[in-house]
One Martini backbone bead per residue (centre of mass of N, CA, C, O) as a GRO file, in nm:
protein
  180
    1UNK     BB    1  -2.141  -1.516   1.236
    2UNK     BB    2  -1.943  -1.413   0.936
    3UNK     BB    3  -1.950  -1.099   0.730
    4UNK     BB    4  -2.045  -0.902   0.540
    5UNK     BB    5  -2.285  -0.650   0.462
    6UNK     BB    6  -2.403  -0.822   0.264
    7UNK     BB    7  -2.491  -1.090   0.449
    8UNK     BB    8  -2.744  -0.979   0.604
    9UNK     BB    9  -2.969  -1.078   0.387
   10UNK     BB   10  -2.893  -1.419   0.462
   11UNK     BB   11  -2.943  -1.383   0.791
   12UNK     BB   12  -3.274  -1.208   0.738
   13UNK     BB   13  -3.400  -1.498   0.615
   14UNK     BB   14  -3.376  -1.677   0.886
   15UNK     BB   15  -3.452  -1.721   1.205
   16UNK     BB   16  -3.214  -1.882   1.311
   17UNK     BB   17  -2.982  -1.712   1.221
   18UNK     BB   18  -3.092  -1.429   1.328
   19UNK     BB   19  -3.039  -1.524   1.600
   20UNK     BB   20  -2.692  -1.643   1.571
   21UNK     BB   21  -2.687  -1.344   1.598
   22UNK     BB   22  -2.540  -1.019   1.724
   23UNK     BB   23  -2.554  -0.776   1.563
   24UNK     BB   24  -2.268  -0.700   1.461
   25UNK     BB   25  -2.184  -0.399   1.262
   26UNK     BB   26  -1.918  -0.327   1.044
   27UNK     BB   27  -1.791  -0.029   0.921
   28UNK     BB   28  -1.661   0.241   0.822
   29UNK     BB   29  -1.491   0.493   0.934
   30UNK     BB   30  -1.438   0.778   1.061
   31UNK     BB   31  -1.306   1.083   1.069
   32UNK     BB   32  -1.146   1.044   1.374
   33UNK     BB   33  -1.033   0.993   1.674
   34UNK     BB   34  -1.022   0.668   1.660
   35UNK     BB   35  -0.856   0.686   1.346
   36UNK     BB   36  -0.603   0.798   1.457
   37UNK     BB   37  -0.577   0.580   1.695
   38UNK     BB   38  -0.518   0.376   1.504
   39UNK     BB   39  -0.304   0.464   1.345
   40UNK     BB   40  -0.095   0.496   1.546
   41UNK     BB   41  -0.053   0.209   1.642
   42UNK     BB   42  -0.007   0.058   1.429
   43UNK     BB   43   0.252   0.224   1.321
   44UNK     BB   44   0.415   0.101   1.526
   45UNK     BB   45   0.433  -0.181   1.374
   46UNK     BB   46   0.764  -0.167   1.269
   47UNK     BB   47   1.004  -0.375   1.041
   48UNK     BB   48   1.189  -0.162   0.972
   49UNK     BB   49   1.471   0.026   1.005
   50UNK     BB   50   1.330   0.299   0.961
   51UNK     BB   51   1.167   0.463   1.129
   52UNK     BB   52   0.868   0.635   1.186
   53UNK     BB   53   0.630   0.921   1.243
   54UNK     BB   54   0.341   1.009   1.235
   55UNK     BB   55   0.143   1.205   1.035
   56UNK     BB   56  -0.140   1.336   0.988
   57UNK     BB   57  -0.137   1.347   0.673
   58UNK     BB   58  -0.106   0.999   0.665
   59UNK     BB   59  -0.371   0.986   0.770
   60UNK     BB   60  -0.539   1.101   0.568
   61UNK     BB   61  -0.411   0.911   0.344
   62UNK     BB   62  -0.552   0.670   0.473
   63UNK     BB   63  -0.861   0.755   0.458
   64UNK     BB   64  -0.849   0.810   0.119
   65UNK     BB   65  -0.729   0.493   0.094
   66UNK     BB   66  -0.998   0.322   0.239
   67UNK     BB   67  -1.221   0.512   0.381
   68UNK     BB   68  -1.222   0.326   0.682
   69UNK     BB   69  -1.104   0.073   0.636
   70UNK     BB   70  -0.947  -0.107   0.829
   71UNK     BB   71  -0.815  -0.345   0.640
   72UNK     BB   72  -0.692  -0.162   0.441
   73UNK     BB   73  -0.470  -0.024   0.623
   74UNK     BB   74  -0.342  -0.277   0.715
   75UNK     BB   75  -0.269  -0.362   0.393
   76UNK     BB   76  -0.120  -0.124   0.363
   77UNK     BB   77   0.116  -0.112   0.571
   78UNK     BB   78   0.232  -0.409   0.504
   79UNK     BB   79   0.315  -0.363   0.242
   80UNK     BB   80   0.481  -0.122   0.276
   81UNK     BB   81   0.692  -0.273   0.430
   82UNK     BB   82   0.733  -0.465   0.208
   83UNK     BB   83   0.857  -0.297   0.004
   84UNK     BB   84   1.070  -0.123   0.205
   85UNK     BB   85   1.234  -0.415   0.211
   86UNK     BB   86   1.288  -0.481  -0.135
   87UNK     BB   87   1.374  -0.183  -0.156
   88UNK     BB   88   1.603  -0.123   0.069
   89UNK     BB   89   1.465   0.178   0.245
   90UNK     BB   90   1.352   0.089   0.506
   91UNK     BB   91   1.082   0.281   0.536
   92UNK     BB   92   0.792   0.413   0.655
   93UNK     BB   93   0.606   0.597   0.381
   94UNK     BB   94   0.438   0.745   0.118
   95UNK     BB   95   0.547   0.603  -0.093
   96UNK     BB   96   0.516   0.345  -0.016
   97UNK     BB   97   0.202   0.360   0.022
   98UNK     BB   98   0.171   0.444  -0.298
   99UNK     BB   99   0.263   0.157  -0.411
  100UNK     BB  100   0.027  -0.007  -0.235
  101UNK     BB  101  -0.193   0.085  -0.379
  102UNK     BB  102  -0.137   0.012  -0.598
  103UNK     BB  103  -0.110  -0.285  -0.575
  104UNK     BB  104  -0.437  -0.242  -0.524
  105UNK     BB  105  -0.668  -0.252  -0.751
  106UNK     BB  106  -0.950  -0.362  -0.645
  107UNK     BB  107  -1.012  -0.089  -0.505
  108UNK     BB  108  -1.022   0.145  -0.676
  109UNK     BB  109  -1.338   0.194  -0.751
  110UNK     BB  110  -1.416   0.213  -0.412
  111UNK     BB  111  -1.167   0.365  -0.372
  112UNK     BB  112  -1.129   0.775  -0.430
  113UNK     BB  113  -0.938   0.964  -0.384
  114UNK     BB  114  -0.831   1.256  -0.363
  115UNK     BB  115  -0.661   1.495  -0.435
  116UNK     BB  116  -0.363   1.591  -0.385
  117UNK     BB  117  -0.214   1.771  -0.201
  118UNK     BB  118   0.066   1.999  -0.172
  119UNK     BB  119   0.202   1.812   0.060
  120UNK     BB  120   0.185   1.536  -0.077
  121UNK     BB  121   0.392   1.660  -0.322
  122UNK     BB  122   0.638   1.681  -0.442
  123UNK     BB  123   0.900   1.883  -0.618
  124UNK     BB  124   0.956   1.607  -0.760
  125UNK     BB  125   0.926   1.431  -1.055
  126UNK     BB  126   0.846   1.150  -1.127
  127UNK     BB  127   0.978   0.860  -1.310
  128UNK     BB  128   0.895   0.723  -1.572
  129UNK     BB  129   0.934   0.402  -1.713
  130UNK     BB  130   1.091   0.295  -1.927
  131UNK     BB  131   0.847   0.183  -2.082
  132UNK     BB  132   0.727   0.488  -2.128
  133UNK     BB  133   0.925   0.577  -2.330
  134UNK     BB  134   0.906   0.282  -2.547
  135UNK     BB  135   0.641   0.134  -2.583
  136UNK     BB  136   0.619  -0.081  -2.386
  137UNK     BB  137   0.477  -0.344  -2.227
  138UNK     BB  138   0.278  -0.424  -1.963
  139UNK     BB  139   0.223  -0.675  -1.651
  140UNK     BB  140   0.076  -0.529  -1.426
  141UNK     BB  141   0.301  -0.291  -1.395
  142UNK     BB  142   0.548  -0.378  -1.508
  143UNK     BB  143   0.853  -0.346  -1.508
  144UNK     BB  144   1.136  -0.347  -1.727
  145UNK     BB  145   1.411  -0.386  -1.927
  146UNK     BB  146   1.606  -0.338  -2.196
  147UNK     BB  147   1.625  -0.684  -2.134
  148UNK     BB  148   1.382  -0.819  -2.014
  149UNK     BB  149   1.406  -0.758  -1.686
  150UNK     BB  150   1.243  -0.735  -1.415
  151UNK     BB  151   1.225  -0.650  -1.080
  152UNK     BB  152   1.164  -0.887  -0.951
  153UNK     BB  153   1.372  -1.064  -1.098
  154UNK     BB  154   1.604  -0.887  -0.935
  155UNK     BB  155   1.524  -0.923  -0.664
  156UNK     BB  156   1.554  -1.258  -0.660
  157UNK     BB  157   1.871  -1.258  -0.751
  158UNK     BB  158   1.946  -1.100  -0.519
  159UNK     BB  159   1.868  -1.261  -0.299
  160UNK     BB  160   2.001  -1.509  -0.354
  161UNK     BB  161   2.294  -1.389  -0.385
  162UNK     BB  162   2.308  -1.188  -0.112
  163UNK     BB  163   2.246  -0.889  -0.252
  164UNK     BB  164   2.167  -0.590  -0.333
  165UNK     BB  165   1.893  -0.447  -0.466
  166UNK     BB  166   2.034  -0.192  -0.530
  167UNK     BB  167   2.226  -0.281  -0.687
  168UNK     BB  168   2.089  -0.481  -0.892
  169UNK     BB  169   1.949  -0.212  -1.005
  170UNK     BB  170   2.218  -0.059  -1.086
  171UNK     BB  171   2.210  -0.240  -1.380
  172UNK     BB  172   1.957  -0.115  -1.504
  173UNK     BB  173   1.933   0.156  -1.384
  174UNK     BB  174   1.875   0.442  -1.241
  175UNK     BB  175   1.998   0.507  -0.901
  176UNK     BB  176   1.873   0.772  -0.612
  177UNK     BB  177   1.992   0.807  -0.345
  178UNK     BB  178   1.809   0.931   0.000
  179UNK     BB  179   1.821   1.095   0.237
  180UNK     BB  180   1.565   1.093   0.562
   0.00000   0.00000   0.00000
């Protein structure tokens, strides 16, 4: 039998279940020699075309990001590669990382990281998007253009049409190529 932490209350109900369990209990990782080299290897299975090398900073923000929980790691990680293999940028680094937490709101109540060190932090600020300058609404954080047409519907018709993402948003927004 499988379950979360919270689930060992219902298998210490009955003698049946308590027997046929294994007693194997897993819970968030220490920030330890174990969780940094469980990180070296995941960040080896990189599908973006720009590889990096994974650097203790990055080990760091994701231990302050996940608490040490595998699964969010995890799904940090494929997410961050999800994200800039759409946005063109094919990097797996801090950036999409921070992305990707972004996008994970749930879990946000439960992990919360530390603020950011001095190394964490760009040196330019990032610009905040267009309609947070205009006051309109977004719908779960989703970016609108000046003509109410979102980032994702960019991305789903630059795909269709076989067109580069990265032009198909110079066409809505003003975008900065950098070289990594």
């Amino acid at each position: 039998m499988v379950g979360t932490p919270d689930s060992c209350q219902f298998f210490e109900q009955a003698m049946q279940l308590a027997s046929r369990s294994l007693g194997l209990h897993y819970s968030e990782l220490p920030y330890d020699r174990y969780f940094r080299e469980f990180c070296r290897t995941l960040f080896g299975y990189q599908y973006v075309r720009n590889r990096t090398d994974i650097t203790e900073a990055i080990i760091e923000w994701l231990y302050e990001h996940s608490a040490g929980v595998i699964s969010i790691v995890v799904s940090l990680i494929h997410d961050a590669q999800e994200i800039a293999i759409l946005n063109g940028r094919e990097t797996l680094d801090i950036v999409a990382l921070n992305e990707a937490y972004q996008r994970m709101q749930m879990i946000h109540s439960y992990v919360k990281p530390a603020k950011p060190r001095a190394s964490q932090i760009s040196k330019r600020k990032a610009k905040k998007p267009a309609e947070a300058a205009d006051g309109r609404g977004t719908v779960k954080g989703e970016v609108k253009t000046p003509d109410n047409v979102s980032v994702s519907e960019i991305v789903a018709i630059a795909k269709k049409g076989n067109r580069s993402v990265v032009d198909a948003l110079r066409e809505h927004f003003s975008v900065e190529e950098v070289a990594v």
